[in-house]
C-alpha positions in Angstrom: -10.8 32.2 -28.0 -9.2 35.8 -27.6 -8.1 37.4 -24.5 -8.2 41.2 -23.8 -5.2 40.6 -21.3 -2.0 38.5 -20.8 -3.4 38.3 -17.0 -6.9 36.8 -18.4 -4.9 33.9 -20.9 -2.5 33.4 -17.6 -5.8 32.8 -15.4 -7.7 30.9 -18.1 -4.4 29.0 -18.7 -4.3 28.0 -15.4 -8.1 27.0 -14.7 -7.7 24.7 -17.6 -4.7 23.4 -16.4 -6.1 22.4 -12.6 -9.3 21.2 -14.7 -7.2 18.4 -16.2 -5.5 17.5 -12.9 -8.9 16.8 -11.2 -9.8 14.9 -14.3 -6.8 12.9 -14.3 -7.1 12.1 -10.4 -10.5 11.3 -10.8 -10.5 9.5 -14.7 -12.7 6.9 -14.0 -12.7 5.3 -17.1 -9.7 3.2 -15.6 -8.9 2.3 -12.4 -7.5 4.4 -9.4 -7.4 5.3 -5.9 -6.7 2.0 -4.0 -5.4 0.3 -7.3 -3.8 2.8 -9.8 -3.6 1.7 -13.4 0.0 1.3 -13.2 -0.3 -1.4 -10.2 -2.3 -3.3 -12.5 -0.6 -2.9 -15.6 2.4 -4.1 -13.6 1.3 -7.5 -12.3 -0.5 -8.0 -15.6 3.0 -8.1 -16.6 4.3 -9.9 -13.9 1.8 -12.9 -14.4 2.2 -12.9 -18.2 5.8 -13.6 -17.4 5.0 -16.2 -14.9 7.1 -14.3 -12.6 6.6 -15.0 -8.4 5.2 -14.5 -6.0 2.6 -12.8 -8.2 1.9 -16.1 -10.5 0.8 -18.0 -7.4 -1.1 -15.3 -5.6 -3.0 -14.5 -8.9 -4.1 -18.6 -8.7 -4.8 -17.7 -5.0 -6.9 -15.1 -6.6 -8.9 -17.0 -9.1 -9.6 -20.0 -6.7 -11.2 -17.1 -4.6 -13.3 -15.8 -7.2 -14.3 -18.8 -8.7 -15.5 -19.8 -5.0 -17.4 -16.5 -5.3 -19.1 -17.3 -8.7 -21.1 -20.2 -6.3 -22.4 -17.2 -3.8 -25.7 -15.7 -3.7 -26.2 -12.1 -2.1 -26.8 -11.7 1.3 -27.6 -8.1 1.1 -30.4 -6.8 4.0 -32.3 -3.6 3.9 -31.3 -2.8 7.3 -27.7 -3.4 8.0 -28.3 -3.7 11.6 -24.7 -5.0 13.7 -24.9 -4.7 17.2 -21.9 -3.8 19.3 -19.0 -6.6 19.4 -18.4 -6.8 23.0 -22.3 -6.9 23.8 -23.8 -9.3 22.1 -20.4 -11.0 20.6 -22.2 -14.1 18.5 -25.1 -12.1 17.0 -22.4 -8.9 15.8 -20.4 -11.5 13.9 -23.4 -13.3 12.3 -25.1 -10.1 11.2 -21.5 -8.5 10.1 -21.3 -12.0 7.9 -23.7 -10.9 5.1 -21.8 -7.4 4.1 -18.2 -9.7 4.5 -18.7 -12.5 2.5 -20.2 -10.0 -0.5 -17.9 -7.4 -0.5 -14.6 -10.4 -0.2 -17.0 -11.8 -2.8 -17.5 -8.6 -4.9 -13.6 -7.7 -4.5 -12.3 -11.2 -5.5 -14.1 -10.9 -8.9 -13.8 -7.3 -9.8 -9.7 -8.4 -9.6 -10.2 -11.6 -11.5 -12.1 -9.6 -14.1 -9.1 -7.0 -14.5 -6.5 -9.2 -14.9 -8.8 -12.2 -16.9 -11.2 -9.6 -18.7 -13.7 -12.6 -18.5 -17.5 -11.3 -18.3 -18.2 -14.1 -15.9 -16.1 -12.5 -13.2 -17.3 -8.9 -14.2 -20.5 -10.0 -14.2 -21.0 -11.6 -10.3 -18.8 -8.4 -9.3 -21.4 -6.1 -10.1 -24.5 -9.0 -9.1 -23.1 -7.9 -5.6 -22.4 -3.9 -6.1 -26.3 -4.0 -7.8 -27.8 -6.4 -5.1 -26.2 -4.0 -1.9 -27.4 -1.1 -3.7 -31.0 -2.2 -4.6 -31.7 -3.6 -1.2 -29.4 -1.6 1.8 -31.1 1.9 2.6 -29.6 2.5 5.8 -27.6 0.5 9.3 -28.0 0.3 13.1 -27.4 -0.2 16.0 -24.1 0.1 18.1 -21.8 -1.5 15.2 -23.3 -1.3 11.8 -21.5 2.1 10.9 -17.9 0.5 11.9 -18.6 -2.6 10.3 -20.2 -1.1 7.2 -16.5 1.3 7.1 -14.5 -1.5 7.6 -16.2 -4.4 5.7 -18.2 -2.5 3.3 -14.3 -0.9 1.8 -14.2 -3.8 -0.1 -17.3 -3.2 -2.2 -15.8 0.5 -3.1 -12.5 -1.4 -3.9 -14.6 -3.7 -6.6 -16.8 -0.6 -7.5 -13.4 1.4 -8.1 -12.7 -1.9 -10.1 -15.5 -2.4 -12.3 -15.8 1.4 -13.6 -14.7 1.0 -16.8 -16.9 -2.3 -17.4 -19.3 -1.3 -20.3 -21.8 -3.8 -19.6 -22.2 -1.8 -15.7 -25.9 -0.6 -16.7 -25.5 3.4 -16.6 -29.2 3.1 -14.2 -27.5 0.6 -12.1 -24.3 2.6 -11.7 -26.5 5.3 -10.5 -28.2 3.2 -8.0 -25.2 2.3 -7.1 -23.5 5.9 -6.6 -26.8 6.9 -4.4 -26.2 4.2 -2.0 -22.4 5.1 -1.4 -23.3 9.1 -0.8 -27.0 8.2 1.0 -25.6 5.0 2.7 -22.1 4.1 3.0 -20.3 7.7 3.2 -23.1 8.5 5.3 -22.0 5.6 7.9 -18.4 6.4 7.9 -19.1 10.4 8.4 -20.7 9.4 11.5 -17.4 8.2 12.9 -14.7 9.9 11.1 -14.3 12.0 14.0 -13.0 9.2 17.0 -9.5 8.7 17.5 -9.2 5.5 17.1 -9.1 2.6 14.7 -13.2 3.3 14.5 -12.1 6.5 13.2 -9.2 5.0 10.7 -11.8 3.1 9.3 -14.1 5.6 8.8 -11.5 7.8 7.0 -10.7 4.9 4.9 -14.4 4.4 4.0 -14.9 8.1 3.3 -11.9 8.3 0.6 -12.9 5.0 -0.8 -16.3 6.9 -1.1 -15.0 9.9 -2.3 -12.9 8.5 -5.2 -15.7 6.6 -6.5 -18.1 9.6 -6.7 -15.5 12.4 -7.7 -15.6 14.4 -4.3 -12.4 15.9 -3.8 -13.1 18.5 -1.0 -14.4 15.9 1.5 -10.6 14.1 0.3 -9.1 17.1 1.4 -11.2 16.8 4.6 -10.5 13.7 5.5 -6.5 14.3 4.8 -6.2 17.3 7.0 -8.4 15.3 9.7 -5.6 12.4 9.1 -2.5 15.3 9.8 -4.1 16.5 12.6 -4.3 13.1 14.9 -1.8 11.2 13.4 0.8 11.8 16.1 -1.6 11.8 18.9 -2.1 8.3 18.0 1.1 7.6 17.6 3.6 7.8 20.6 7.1 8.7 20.0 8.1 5.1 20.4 6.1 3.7 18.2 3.1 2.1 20.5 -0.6 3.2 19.7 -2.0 5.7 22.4 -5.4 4.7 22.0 -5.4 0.9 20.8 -2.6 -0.2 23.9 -5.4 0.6 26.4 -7.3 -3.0 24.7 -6.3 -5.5 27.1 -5.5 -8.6 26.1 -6.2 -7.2 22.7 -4.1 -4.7 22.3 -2.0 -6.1 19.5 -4.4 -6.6 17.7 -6.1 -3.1 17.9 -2.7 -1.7 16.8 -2.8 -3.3 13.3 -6.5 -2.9 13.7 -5.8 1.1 13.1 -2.8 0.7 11.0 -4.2 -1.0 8.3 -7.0 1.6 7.5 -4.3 4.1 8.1 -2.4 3.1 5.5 -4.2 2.6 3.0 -6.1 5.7 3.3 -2.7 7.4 3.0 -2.4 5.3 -0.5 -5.6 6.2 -2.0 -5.1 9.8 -0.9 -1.8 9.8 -2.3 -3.1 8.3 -5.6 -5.7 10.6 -6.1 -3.8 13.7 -5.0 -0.2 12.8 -4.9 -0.2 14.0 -1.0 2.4 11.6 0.3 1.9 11.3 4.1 4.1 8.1 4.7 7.2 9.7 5.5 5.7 12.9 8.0 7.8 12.3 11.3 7.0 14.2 14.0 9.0 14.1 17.6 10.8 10.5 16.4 7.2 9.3 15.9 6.3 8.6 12.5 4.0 5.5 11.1 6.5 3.0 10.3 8.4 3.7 14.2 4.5 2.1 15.1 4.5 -0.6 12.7 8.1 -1.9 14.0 6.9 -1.6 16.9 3.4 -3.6 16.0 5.8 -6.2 14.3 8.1 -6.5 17.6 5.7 -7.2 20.2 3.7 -9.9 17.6 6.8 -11.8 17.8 7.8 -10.8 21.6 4.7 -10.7 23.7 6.4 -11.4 26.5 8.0 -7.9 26.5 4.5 -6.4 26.2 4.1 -4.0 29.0 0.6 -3.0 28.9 -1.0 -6.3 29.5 -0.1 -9.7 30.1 0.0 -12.8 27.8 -1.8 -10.5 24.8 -3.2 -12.0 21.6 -0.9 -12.6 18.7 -1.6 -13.1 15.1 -0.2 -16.6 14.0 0.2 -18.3 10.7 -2.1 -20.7 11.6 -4.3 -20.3 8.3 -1.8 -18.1 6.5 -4.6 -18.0 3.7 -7.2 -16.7 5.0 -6.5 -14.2 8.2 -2.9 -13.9 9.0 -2.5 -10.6 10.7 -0.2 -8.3 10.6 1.5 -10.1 7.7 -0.9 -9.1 5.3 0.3 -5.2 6.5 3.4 -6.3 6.8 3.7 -7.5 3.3 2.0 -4.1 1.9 4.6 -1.9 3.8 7.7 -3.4 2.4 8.2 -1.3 -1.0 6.9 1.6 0.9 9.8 1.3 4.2 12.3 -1.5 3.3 12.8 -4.0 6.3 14.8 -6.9 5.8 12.7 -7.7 9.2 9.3 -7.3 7.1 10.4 -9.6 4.2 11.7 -12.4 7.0 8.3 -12.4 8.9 6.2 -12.8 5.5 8.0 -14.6 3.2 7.4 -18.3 4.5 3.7 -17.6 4.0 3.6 -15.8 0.6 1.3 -15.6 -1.4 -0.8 -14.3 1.5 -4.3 -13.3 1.2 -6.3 -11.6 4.2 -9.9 -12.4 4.0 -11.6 -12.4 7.5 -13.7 -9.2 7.9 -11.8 -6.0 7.8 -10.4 -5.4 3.8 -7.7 -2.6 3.7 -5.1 -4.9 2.6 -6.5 -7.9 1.6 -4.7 -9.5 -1.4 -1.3 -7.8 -0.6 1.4 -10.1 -2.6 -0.1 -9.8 -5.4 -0.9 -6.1 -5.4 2.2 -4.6 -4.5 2.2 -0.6 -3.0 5.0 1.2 -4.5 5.5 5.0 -4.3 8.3 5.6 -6.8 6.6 3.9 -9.9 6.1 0.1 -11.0 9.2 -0.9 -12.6 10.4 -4.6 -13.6 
């Protein structure tokens, strides 16, 4: 190639040099986003050596996705979820079917990246192909937000199971028109609230958006992160928004920062935008998770509303909140106070409806590289 002009090598220079940074960000023939090659590389490592707490949560993995191997789809055509507080009983039973694949779907994808069996790889994508042949659209009051905040799990295995060969290019296709036509299409409708509805919309969208390559609507959703974050977080440390909950307001706290989070990890994964440290009048996101982790263990002090709801270790396994956020903050902002409240119940795994951080000991989040 010649060049009439050191100005036209300096431009083409630097178009081919922002061409192989989008590539990279978005090289989908290995895993990235929520779990970056070098996460995985690192606890491939980690269990080869027999090292813990990452030998026993990787067990705690494979008794999950050997449970999953058992599990046929419950995938509907209509993802219809009415709202929670209306019509409690028939909102969870309806939000079941989407949970139980997408835990399912997750579990497996894992398994298969750190097993490489087919069996695993293979009832990962029975559920990504059995979602995306059957689910054209959701309804009512709740089936965006659950589909955000349930269905982040299926773009976690999807992310997963990219590189799989055997992933039928027709069905991966299938698959990529239901995330734009369906499941970015559910969290767009609620991107814009600000509240944990929102967070979990964002964190559906940049699931979404890593999957299919869309790196505008990343820098969308980032800028629509900057621009609320400290109007949802007060300067000390309590959730404007989720504190208004009642006896629930605890809760509602991690409810936000989890999606939070771990759209801030996938965004700084795929564009190296590291939002965990912005700080803004002495509020900042780990002021609110110190705060989050206070009032769990003192409820008493809890202004806003008497005798609130606490997570407890009651089945550690299964849906112990806010450990699970707990335990993927503590690389990220080192607390002596975060490793206390976790480690009696490590290797925790956080698998009741909502997956932002759902297998946490064994995938650590680390910003300055996976070392030994």
């Amino acid at each position: 190639m010649r060049f009439s002009s050191l100005r036209q090598f300096i431009k083409w220079s630097l178009v081919v040099y922002f061409s192989v940074i989008t590539v990279h960000c978005f090289a989908f023939d290995e895993p990235s986003g929520m779990h970056p090659k070098a996460q995985l590389d690192f606890v491939k490592q980690q269990i080869k050596a027999k090292k813990e707490p990452y030998l026993s949560a990787y067990n705690q993995l494979i008794q999950k996705a050997d449970s999953a191997l058992l599990v046929n789809h419950h995938a509907v055509e209509d993802f219809k979820v009415p709202g929670f507080y209306q019509q409690k009983q028939e909102h969870q039973g309806k939000s079941l079917a989407l949970q139980t694949d997408a835990f399912s779907a997750y579990s497996c994808a894992l398994a298969w990246q750190f097993t490489g069996k087919k069996v695993y790889a293979q009832k990962a994508l029975y559920f990504l192909n059995s979602w995306a042949g059957i689910n054209k659209t959701y309804s009512e009051l709740d089936g965006s937000l659950v589909m955000s905040y349930s269905g982040s799990a299926l773009l976690m295995a999807a992310e997963l199971m990219k590189p799989y060969k055997d992933w039928k290019p027709a069905d991966k296709d299938k698959f990529t028109g239901w995330v734009k036509n369906v499941f970015i299409h559910a969290a767009h409708s609620i991107r814009y609230r600000n509240n944990n509805s929102g967070d979990w919309a964002r964190l559906a969208t940049v699931l979404g958006d890593c999957f299919i390559g869309d790196t505008d609507d990343i820098k969308k959703t980032t800028a629509m992160i900057k621009a609320d974050l400290f109007n949802k977080i007060a300067p000390d440390g309590h959730m404007v928004e989720e504190v208004k909950r009642g006896a629930n307001g605890i809760w509602y706290a991690y409810f936000s920062l989890a999606p939070l989070t771990a759209s801030m990890w996938v965004i700084y994964n795929t564009t190296g935008d590291n939002m965990f440290m912005l700080e803004k009048d002495g509020a900042s996101v780990k002021k609110a998770i110190d705060y989050l982790l206070y009032y769990n263990q003192h409820p008493d002090e809890w202004t806003w509303f008497k005798n609130p709801n606490i997570g407890k270790s009651t089945n550690p396994a299964v849906d112990f909140w806010p450990a699970n956020l707990l335990e993927a903050m503590h690389f990220i902002y080192p607390n002596p106070e975060y490793d206390a409240y976790v480690s009696p119940h490590r290797p925790i795994v956080y698998a009741r409806h909502d997956f932002a951080w759902t297998f946490p000991t064994l995938l650590p989040v680390k910003l300055d590289g996976y070392k030994q």
